[in-house]
C-alpha positions in Angstrom: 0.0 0.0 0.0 1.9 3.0 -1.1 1.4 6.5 -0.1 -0.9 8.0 -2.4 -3.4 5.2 -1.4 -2.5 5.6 2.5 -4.0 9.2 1.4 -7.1 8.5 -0.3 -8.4 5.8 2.6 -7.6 8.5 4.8 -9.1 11.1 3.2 -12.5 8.5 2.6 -12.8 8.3 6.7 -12.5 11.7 7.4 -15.5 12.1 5.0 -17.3 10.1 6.9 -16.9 11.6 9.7 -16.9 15.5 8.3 -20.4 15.8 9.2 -20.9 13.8 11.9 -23.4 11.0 9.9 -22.1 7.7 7.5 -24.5 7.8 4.6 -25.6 5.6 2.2 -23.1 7.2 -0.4 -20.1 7.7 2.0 -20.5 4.2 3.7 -20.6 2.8 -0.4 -17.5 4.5 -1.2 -15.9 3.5 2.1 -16.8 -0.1 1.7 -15.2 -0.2 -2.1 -11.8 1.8 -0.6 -11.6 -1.0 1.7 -13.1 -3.6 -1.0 -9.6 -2.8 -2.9 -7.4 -4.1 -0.1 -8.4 -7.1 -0.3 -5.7 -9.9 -0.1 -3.4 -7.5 1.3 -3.2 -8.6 5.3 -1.0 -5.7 5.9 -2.8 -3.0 4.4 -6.5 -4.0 6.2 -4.1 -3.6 9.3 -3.4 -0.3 8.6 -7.0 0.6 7.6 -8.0 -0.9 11.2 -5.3 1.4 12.6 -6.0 4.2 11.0 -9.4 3.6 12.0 -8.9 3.3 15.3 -6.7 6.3 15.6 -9.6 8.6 14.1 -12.1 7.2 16.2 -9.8 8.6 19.3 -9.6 11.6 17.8 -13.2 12.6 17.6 -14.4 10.6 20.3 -14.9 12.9 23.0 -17.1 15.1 20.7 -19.5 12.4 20.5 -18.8 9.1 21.8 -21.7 6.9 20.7 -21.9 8.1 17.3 -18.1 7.6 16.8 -18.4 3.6 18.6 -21.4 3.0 16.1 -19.1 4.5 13.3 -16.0 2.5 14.3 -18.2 -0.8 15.1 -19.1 -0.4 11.4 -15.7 0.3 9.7 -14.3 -2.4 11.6 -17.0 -4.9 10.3 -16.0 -3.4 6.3 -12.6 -4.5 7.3 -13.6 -8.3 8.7 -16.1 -9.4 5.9 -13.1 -8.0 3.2 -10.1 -10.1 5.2 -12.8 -13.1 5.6 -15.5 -13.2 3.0 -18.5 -14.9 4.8 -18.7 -18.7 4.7 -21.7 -20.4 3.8 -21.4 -24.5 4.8 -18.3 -26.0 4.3 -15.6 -23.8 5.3 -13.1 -26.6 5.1 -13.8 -26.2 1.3 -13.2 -22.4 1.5 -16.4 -21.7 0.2 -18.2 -18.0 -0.4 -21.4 -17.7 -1.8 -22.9 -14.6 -3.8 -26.4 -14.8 -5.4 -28.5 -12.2 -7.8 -30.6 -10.6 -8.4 -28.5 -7.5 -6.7 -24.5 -6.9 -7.1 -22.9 -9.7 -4.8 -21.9 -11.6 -7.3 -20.4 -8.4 -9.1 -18.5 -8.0 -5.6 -17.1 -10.9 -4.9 -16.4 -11.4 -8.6 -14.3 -8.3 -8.1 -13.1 -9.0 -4.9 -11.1 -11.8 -6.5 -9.7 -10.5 -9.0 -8.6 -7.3 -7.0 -7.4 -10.0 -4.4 -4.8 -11.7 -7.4 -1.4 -11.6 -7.3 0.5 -13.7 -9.7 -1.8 -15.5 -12.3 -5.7 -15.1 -13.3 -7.2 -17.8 -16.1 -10.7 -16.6 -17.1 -12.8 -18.9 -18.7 -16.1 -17.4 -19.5 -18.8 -17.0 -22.9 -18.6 -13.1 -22.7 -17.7 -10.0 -20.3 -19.8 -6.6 -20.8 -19.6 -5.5 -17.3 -17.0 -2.8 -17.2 -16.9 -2.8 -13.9 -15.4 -6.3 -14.1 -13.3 -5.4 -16.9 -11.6 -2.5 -15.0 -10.9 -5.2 -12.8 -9.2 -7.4 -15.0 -7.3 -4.6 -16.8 -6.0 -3.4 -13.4 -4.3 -6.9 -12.9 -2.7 -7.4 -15.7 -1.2 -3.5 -15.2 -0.1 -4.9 -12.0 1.6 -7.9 -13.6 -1.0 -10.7 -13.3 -0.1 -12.9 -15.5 -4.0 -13.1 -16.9 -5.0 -15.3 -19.8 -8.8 -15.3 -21.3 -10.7 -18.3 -23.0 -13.7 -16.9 -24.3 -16.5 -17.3 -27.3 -15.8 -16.0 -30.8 -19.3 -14.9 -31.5 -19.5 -13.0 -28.9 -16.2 -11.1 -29.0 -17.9 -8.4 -31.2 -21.4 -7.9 -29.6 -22.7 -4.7 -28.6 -20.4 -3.9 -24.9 -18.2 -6.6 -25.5 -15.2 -5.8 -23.9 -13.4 -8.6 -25.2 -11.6 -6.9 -27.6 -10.6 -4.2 -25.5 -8.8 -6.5 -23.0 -7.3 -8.1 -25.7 -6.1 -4.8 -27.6 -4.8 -4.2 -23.9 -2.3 -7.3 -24.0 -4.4 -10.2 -22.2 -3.8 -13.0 -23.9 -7.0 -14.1 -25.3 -8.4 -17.3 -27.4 -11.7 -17.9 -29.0 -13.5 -20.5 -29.6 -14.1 -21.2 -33.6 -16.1 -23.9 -33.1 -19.6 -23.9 -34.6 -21.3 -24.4 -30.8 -20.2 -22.5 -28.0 -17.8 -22.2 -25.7 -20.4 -21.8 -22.7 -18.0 -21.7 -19.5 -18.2 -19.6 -16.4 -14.8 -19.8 -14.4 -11.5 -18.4 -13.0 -9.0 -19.7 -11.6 -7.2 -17.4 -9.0 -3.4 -17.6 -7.8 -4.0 -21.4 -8.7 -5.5 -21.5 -5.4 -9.0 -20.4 -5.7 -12.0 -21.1 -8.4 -14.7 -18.9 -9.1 -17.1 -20.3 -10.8 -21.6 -20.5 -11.2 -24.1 -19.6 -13.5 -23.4 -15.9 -13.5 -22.3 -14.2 -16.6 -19.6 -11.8 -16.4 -22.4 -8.9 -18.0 -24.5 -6.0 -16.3 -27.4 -7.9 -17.1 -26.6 -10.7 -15.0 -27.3 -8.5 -11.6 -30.9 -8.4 -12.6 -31.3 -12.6 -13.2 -30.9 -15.2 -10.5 -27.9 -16.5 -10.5 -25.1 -17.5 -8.7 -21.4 -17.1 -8.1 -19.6 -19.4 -5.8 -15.7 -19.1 -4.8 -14.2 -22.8 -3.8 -10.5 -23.7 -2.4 -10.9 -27.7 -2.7 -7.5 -28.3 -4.6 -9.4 -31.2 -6.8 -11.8 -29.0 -8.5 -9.1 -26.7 -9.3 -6.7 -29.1 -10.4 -9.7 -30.6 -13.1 -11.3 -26.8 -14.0 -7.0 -25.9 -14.4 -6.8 -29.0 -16.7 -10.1 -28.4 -18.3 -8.8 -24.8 -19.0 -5.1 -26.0 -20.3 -7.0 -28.4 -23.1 -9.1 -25.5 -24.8 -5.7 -23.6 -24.0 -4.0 -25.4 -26.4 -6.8 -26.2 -28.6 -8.5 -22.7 -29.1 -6.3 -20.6 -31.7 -4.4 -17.0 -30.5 -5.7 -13.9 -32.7 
């Protein structure tokens, strides 16, 4: 976490706290500040810190409104260091459903989270937000490859070609049926996968995105995304 960003988190609780209320908008910008840390054990420490050494500062001016503040803040900083488990936590599983943006979130969360290599599997991406994502890995030096469908590399938001006009290494599928898979495989220790389509439109549908840890499934969605690898054509 360098300096610049010590600076805007800082700057993001003093909002907060400028007039004495945590709206709706602040507490959404807050929780996407801290959102961005994820993976990085030292930099939620210093956001706790930091924190903490605001909450002192202010408290005598209003002591319960600053507790319910902090009690807040600190739970922003938990669910981002330990994504809630749903059943099976020797698994390492997190659950997001739609309709509504938790599938977006964790979805990002991931990504954001990635350190060293991201393989993306998936029919089609037109959420920018995702995208962004994506792009701010591989500027980070993810090594980030893409497997996607070749009919839909042109559609109307495709942001296909702009990742791969970016330098992600992208195949397509040529086949004549599609190539219909929803996964991601993170630091070669995580999988994202579900019925969730990396689009806008997929926070209005029921579906589901589910993040797993069981080194099997990994090791057999890794294979399954080495074989259409090597069988899918560079362009």
């Amino acid at each position: 976490m360098n300096s610049q960003e010590q600076k805007r988190l800082e700057a993001a609780l003093d909002a907060t706290l400028a007039d004495g209320q945590l709206s709706n908008a602040e507490e959404k910008s807050l929780r996407q500040a801290i959102a961005d840390l994820a993976g990085d054990r030292q930099a939620l420490a210093f956001a706790r810190n930091l924190a903490f050494r605001k909450a002192r500062e202010h408290i005598e001016e209003s002591p319960a409104h600053i507790l319910r503040w902090l009690e807040r803040i600190d739970k922003m900083i938990d669910n981002t260091a330990s994504p809630p488990q749903h059943g099976g936590t020797d698994r390492g599983i997190a659950l997001a459903f739609s309709p509504g943006e938790d599938g977006l979130e964790l979805i990002q969360r991931e990504v954001r989270a990635c350190r060293k290599s991201l393989d993306i599997c998936v029919f089609t991406i037109t959420d920018d937000r995702v995208t962004t994502a994506i792009l701010d890995a591989h500027q980070r030096g993810v090594a980030v490859r893409l497997v996607t469908d070749n009919d839909k590399r042109f559609d109307s938001g495709s942001d296909i070609m702009r990742m791969a006009r970016a330098g992600v290494p992208t195949r397509f599928d040529e086949y004549d049926d599609h190539m219909h898979h929803k996964f991601a495989i993170v630091d070669g220790k995580r999988l994202i996968t579900g019925s969730y389509n990396w689009t806008r439109g997929a926070t209005r549908n029921h579906e589901n995105v589910t993040v797993l840890t069981d080194n099997q499934l990994i090791e057999a969605f890794g294979k399954e995304f080495d074989r259409l690898w090597s069988d899918f054509k560079p362009r």
